[in-house]
C-alpha positions in Angstrom: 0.0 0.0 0.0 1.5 3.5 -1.0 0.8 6.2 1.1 -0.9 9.4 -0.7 -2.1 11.5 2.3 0.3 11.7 5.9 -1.4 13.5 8.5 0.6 13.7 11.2 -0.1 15.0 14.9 -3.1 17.7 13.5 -4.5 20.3 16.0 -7.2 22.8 14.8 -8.2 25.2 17.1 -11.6 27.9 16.8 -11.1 30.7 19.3 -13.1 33.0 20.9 -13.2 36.1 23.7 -15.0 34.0 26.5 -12.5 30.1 25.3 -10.4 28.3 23.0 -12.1 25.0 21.5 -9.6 22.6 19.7 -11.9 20.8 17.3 -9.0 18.4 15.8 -6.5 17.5 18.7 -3.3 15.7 18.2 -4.8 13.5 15.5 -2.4 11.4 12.7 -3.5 8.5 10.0 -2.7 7.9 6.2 -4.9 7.9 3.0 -3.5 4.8 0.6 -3.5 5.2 -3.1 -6.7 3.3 -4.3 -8.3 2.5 -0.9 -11.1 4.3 0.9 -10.5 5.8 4.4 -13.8 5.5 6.3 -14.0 8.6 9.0 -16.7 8.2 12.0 -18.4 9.9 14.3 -21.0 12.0 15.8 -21.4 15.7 14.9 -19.0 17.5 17.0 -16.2 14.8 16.8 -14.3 17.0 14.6 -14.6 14.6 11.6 -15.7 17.4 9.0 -13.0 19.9 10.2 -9.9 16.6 9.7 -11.3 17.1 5.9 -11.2 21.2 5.9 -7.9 21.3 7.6 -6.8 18.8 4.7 -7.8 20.7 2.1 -6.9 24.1 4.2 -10.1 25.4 3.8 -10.8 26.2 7.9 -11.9 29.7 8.0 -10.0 32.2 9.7 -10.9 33.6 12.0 -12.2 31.9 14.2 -10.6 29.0 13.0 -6.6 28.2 12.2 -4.6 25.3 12.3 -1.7 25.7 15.1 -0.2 22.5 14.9 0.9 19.0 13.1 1.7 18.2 9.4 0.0 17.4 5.9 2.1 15.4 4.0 1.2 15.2 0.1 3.2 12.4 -1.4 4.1 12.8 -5.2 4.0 10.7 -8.3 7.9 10.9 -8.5 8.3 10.1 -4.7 8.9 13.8 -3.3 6.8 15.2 -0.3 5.3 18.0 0.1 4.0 19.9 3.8 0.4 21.6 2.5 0.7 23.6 5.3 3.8 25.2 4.7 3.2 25.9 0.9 1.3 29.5 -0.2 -2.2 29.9 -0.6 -1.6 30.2 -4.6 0.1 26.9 -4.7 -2.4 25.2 -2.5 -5.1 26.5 -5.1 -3.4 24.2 -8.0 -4.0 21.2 -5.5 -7.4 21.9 -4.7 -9.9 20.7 -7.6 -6.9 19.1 -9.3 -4.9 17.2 -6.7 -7.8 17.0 -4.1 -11.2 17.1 -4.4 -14.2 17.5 -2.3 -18.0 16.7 -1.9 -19.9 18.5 0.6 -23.0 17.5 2.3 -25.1 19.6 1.1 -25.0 20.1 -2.7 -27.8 22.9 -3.0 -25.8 25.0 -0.9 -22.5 24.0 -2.8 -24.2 24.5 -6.6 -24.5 28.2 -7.8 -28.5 29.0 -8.0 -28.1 31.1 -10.8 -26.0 29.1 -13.0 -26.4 25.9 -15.2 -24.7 22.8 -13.9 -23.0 22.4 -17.1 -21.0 26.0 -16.9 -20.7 24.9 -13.1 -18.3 22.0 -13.9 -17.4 23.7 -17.4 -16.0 26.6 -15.4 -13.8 23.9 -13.0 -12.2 22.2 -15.8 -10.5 25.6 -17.3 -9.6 26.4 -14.1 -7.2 24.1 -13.4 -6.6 22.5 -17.3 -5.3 24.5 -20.5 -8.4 23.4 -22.5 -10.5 25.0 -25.0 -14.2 25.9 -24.1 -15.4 23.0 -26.5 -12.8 20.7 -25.0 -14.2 21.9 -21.4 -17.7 21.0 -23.1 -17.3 17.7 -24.0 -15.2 16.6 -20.3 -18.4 17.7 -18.7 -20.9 15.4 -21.2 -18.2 12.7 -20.6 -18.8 13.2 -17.0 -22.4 13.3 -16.2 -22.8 10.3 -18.5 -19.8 8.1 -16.0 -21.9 9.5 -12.9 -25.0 8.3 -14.6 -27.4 11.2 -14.8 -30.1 10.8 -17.7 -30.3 13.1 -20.6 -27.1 14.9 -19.9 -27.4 17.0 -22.7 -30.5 18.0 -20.6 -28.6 18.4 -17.7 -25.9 20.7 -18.7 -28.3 23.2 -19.3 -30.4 22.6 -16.0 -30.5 24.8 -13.4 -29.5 22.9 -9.4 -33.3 23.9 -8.6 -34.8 21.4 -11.8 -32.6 18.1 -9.9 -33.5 16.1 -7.7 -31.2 15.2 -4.6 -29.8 12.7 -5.2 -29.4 14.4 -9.5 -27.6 17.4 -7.8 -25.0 14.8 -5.9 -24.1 13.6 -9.2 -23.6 16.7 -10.3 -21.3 17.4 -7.3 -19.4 14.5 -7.7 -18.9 14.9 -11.5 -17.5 18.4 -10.5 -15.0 17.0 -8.3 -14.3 14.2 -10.5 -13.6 16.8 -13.4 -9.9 17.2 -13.2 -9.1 13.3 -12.3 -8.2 14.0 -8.2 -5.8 11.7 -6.6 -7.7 12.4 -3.2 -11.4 12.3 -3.2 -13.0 13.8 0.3 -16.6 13.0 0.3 -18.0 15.2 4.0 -21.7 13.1 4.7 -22.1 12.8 1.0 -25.5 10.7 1.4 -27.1 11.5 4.7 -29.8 14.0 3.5 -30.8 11.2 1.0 -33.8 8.2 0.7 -32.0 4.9 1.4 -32.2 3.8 -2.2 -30.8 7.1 -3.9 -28.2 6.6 -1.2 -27.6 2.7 -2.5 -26.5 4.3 -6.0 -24.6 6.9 -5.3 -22.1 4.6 -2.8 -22.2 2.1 -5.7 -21.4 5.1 -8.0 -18.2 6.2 -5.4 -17.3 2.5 -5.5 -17.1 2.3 -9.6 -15.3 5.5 -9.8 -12.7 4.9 -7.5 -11.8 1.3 -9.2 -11.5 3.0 -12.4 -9.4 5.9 -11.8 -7.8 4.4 -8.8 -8.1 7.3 -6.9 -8.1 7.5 -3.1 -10.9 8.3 -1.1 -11.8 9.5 2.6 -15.6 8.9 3.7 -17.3 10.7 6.6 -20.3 9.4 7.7 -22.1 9.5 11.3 -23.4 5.8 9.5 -20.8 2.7 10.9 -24.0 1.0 8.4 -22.5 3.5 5.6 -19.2 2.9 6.5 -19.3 -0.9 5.8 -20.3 -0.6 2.3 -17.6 1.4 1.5 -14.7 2.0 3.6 -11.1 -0.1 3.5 -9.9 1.3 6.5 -12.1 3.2 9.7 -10.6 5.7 11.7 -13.6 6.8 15.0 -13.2 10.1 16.4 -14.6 11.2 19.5 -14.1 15.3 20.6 -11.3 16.0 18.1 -9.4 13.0 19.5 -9.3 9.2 17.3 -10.3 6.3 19.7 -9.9 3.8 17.5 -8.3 2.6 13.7 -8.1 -0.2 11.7 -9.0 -2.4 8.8 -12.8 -2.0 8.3 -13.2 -5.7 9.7 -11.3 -4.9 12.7 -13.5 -2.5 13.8 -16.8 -3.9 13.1 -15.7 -7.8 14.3 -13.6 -7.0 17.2 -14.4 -3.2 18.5 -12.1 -2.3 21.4 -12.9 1.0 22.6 -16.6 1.6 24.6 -17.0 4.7 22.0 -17.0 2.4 18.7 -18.8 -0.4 20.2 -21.8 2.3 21.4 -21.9 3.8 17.5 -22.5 -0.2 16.0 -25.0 -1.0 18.7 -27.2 1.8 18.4 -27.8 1.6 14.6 -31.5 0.0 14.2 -31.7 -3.7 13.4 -33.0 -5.4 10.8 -32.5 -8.8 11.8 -34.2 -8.6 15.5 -37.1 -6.5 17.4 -36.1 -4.2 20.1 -37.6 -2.9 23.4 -35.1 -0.4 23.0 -32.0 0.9 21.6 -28.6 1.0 22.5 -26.8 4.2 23.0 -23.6 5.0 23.5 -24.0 6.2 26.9 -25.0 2.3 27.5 -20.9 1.3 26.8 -18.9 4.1 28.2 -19.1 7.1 31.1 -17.1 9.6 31.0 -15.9 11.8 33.5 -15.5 16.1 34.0 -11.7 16.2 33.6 -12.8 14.0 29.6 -11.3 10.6 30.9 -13.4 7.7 29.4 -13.6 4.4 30.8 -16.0 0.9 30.0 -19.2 1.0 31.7 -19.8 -2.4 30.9 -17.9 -5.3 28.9 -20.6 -6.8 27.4 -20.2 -7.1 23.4 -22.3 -5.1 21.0 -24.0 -8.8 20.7 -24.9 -9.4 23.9 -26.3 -6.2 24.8 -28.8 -6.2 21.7 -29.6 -9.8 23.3 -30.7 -8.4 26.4 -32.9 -6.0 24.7 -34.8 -8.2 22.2 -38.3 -8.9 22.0 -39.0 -12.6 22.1 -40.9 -14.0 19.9 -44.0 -14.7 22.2 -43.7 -11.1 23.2 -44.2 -10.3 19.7 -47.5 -12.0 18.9 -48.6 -11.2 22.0 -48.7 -7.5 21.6 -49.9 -8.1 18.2 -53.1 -10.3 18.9 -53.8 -7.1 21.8 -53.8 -4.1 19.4 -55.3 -6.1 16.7 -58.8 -6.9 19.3 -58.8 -3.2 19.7 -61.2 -0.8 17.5 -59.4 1.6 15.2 -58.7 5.0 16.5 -57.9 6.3 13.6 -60.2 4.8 10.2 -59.2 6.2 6.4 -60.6 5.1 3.7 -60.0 5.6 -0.3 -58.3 8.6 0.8 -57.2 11.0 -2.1 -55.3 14.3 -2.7 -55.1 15.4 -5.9 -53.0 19.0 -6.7 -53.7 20.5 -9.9 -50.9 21.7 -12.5 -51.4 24.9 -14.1 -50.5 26.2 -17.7 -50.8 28.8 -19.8 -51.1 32.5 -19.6 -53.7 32.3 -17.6 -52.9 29.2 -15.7 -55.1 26.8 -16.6 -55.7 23.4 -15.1 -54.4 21.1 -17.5 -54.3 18.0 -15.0 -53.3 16.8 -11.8 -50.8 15.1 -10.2 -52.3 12.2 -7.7 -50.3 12.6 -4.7 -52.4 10.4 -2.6 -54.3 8.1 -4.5 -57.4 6.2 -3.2 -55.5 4.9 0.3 -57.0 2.8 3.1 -55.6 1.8 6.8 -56.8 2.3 10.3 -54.7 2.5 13.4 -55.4 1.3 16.7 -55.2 3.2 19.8 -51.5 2.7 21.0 -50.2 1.1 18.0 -47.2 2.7 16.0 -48.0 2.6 12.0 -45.2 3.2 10.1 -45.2 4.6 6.7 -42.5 4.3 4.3 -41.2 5.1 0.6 -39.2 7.3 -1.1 -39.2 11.2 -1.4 -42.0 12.2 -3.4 -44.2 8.6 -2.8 -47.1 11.0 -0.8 -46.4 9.5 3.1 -46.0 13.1 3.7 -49.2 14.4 2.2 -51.4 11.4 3.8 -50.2 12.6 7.2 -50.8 16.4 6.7 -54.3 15.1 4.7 -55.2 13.2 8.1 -54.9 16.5 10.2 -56.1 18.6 6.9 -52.9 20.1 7.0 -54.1 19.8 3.3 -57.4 19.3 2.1 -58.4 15.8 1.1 -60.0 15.7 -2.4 -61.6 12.6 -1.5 -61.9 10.0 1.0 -63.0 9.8 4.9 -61.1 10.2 7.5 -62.6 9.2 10.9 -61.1 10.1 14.1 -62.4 9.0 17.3 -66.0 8.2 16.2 -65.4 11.7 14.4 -66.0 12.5 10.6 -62.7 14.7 10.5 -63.7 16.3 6.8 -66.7 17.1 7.8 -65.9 19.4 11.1 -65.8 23.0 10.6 -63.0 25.3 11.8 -64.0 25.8 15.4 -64.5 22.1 15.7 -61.4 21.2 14.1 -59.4 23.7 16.7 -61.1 21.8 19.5 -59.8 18.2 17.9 -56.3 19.4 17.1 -55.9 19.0 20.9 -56.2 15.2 20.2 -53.9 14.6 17.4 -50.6 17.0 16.6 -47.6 16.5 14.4 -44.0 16.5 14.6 -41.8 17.5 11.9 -38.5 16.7 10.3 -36.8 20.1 10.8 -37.1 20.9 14.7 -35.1 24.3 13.9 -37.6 25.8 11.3 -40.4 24.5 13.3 -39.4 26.7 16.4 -39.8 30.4 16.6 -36.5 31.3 16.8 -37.8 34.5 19.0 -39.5 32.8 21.6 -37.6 30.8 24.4 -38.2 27.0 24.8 -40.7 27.7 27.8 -42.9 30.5 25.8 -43.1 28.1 22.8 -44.5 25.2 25.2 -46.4 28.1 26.8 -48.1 29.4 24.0 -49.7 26.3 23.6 -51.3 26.0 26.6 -52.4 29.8 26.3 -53.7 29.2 22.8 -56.0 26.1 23.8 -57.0 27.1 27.3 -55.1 24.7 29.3 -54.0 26.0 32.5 -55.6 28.3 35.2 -53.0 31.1 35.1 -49.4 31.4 33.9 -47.6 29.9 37.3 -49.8 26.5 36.4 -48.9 26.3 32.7 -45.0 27.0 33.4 -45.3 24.5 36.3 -47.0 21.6 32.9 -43.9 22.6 31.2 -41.2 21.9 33.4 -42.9 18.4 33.4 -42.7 18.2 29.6 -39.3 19.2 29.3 -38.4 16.9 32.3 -40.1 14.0 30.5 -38.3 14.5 27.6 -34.9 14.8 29.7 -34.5 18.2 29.4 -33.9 20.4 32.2 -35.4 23.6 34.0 -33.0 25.6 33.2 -33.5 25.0 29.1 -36.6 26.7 29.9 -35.5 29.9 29.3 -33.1 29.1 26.3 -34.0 30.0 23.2 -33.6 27.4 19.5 -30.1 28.3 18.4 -28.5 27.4 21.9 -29.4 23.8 21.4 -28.5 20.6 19.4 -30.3 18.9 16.6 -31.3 16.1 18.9 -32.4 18.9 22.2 -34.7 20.7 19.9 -36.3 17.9 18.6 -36.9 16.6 22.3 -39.0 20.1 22.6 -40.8 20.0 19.5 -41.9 16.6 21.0 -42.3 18.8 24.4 -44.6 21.0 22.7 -46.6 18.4 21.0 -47.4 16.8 24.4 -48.3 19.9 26.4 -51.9 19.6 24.7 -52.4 15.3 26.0 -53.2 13.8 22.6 -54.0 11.0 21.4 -52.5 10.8 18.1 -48.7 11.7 17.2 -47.6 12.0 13.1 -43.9 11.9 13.5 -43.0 13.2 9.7 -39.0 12.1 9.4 -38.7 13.4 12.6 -35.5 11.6 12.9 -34.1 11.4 9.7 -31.3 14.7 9.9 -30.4 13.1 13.1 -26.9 11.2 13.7 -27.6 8.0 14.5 -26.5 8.3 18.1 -29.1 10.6 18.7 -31.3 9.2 16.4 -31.6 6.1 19.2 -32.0 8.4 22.3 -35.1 10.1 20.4 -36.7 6.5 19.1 -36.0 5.4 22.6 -38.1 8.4 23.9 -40.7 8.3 21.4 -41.2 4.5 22.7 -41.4 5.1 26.4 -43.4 8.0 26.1 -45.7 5.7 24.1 -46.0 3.8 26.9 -46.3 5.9 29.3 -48.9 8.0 27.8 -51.1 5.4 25.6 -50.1 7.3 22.7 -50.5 6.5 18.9 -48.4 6.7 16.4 -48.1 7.5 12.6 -44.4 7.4 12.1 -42.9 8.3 8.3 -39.9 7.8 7.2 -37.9 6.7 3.6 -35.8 4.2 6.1 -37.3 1.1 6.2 -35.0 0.2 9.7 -35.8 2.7 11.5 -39.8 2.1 10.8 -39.3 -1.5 11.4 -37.9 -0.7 15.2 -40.4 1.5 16.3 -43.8 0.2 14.1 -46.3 -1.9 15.2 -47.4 -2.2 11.6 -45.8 -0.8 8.4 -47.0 0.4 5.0 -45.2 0.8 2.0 -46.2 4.0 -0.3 -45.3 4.1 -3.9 -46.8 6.2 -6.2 -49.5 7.8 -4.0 -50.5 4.3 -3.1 -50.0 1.8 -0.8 -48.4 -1.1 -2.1 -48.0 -3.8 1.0 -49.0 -3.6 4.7 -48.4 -5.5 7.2 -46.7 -6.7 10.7 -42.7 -5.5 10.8 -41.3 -8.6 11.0 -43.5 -10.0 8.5 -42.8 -7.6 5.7 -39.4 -7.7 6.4 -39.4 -11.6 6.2 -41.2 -12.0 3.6 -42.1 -8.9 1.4 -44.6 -9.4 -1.9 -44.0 -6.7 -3.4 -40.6 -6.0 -5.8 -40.7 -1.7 -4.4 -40.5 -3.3 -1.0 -37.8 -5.7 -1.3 -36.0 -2.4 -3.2 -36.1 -0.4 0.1 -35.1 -3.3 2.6 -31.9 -4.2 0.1 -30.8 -0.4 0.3 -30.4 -0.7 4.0 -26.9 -0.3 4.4 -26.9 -3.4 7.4 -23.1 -3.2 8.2 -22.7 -7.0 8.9 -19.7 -9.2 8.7 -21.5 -10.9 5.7 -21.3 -7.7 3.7 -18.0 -6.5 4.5 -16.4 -10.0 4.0 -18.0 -10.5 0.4 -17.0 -6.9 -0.5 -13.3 -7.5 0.5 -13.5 -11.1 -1.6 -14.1 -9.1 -4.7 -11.0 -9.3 -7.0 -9.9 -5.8 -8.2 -11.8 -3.8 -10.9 -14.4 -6.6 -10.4 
């Protein structure tokens, strides 16, 4: 193995009036020509700012590297420090030498150009070509990343794609000037789990056929396995833990790693709960980490498994029950306009004549891809948005037929929680006046020292504390603020909960901690559930029931084990083969594979 990439000893420090915070600390490993470097950890673990100091992109200030060495090695065996070279010469590395994909590739793609001038503009950037020559490098490229019509596509603005289109684009981009190094920062997370599936087997292609070296960040050990050679973990700037991919995943050493590979969601067993990290390691106020247990990843998801007794026990209960919730031949239809004077010249079927009933503490999970309508069918439920058709009954209750002062009064029994817990806050009003305002809004509450007294019992129930009452959005984490959007959505005691990819931009860490809650607060407070999500795992932990949208309709229903067992229909079978599982299986098959194959 030949060394491409030597970081050695790297410290990255942001600093501010009130402290210093070193986000990299003391951290060496080395890239290998043609093999993929798999980077892990939660957000905060300083995983994204390794890749930025590479590429010396770590703004400044706050931010500057004050420590440790980047060692570039050459084609003709000379070294080169990138952090000792100027910023001109660094620029004729970046693009050409080293490449990178961010997460995000509507922030990264210029709104008001075409993708084709995009990479067009790239390519004469770094290579003496001719604008036609540029031209045709660019067709060449979107046709090896796969993107239909590319003729189409060059002259399509990022706006016109689709997510997992404008990735592509992105990594055509960075593949534009052949890179040695190819950095790809959470290049899948924000995706459905088969768009995902195609663009790792698209990374996987490209780096057998230009050889090129690649380092892969990812909150996902799942991820991880289906593409990395090697695995570095990094936990608060520092690395716990490296090794061969197999290493890691068949013999973890440190607490850290094993609490990252138990808390993904299984397919291959039901849980009563989650792992978490917290479950494998403590650690204490001066940052020393120690075991908390030395039970393997294995047998602590034995000791939280439902048997199988358990399982057809709870399912004979909730199927004895009446529904709670009843639809039937549901339909929202929205209509498309053309023409001067816009015109309806037909409609797209979002939801498309749908049927299902929930019982009263059950968890019904609905899944699909982007754009399938689980969304729409769970705003339609609350009319969020207006059925065209269909019947909705709620409690004995003909929800399409109540009239707005009725429907105020039912919104108290069934409320909603989003995917985006920052855009659903008011970024103005503290955590305890957006809990408050609730109560205020619905009449709950005899005066305001009784409503602030209901929620410091929400936010204590979701394991927040008092003092968080008088925070405001921005001072929390991704996983905090969805705990008080939950918050908020109990303060009014429903009875029905529509979790809409509520955990979905969450790293999977957290993700567990907020399933876990969303379970025991199920419990606890006889609540039902409508849970939607594109990830078939994560609806199979939590879901009583599951149903599989395609098309505006739904395509299979039926117990989670069941449909994960033995699936009917060929969309389903598509979503459970995308799961990225992580097992031994797949990572020994993929390492069998003869090169190029």
């Amino acid at each position: 193995m030949q060394p491409l990439l030597e970081v050695r000893n790297l410290v990255t420090e942001f600093r501010s009036d009130v402290y210093d915070v070193k986000a990299v600390n003391n951290v060496s490993f080395t890239v290998h020509k043609g093999r993929t470097l798999g980077i892990v950890g939660e957000s905060g673990s300083g995983k994204s700012v390794t890749s930025l100091s590479a590429m010396r992109l770590i703004p400044s200030p706050p931010g500057r590297i004050t420590g440790g060495e980047i060692i570039f090695h050459e084609a003709d065996g000379t070294t080169t420090d990138l952090l000792k070279i100027s910023e001109e010469q660094m620029r004729s590395y970046r693009g050409n030498r080293l490449a990178m994909i961010f997460q995000e590739p509507m922030t990264s793609l210029n709104p008001v150009f075409t993708c084709g001038d995009q990479i067009i503009e790239a390519i004469k950037l770094h290579q003496k070509v001719s604008v036609e020559e540029a031209r045709s490098r660019t067709l060449q490229l979107l046709n090896e990343v796969k993107l239909p019509r590319p003729e189409q596509m060059m002259t399509s603005y990022p706006h016109q794609l689709s997510g997992g289109q404008k990735q592509r684009v992105m990594i055509a981009m960075a593949m534009s000037c052949n890179p040695d190094l190819l950095i790809a920062d959470e290049p899948t997370t924000a995706l459905d789990v088969t768009v995902q599936a195609t663009i790792l087997d698209l990374m996987r292609q490209l780096q057998r056929e230009h050889n090129m070296a690649m380092m892969f960040i990812t909150h996902d050990l799942g991820v991880i396995a289906e593409i990395a050679d090697d695995v570095i973990v990094m936990y608060k700037g520092r690395i716990v833990e490296q090794g061969p991919v197999l290493q890691i995943f068949e013999n973890p050493q440190h607490p850290y790693t094993k609490g990252l590979l138990a808390c993904r969601p299984r397919l291959d067993r039901k849980l009563k709960i989650l792992p978490t990290v917290r479950d494998f390691m403590e650690e204490s106020e001066s940052g020393e980490i120690t075991a908390r247990t030395r039970e393997s990843v294995d047998e602590r998801i034995d000791e939280v498994s439902f048997s199988a007794t358990e399982i057809t026990q709870r399912n004979a209960r909730l199927a004895a029950e009446a529904p709670l919730l009843d639809v039937k031949n549901l339909e929202v239809h929205f209509p498309i306009k053309s023409g001067f004077f816009g015109r309806t010249s037909g409609v797209v079927k979002a939801v498309d004549d749908i049927t299902f009933s929930v019982k009263p503490g059950e968890t019904l999970g609905l899944v699909g891809e982007s754009g399938c309508g689980k969304t729409t069918t769970g705003r339609a439920v609350l009319r969020l948005v207006e059925p065209t058709g269909g019947q909705v009954m709620f409690d004995g209750k003909d929800v399409r037929a109540l009239g707005a002062s009725d429907l105020k009064k039912m919104r108290r029994d069934f409320q909603i929680i989003f995917q985006d817990p920052y855009s659903s806050l008011n970024p103005r009003l503290s955590v305890g006046s957006a809990i408050m305002e609730v109560l205020t809004v619905h009449g709950i509450g005899d005066n305001e020292k009784e409503r602030k007294e209901h929620v410091m019992y929400l936010l204590d129930k979701v394991n927040l504390l008092p003092r968080h009452f008088s925070n405001y959005p921005h001072e929390f984490s991704g996983g905090q603020r969805q705990r008080i959007c939950i918050a908020r959505a109990l303060a009014l005691k429903p009875k029905l909960l529509i979790c809409d990819e509520s955990v979905s931009a969450l790293d999977v860490s957290v993700q567990a901690q907020v399933l876990n809650l969303l379970v025991s607060l199920r419990d606890e407070f006889k609540l039902t559930y409508i849970f939607i999500s594109h990830d078939l795992s994560v609806v199979k932990f939590i879901s009583d029931r599951i149903a599989v949208m395609n098309a505006g309709k739904i395509v299979e229903m039926n117990t989670s084990n069941e449909l994960y067992e033995a699936p009917h229909d060929p969309y389903t079978r598509k979503l459970i083969d995308a799961i990225p599982t992580g097992t031994l299986e797949v990572i020994r098959s993929r390492m069998s594979l003869p090169a190029g194959a």
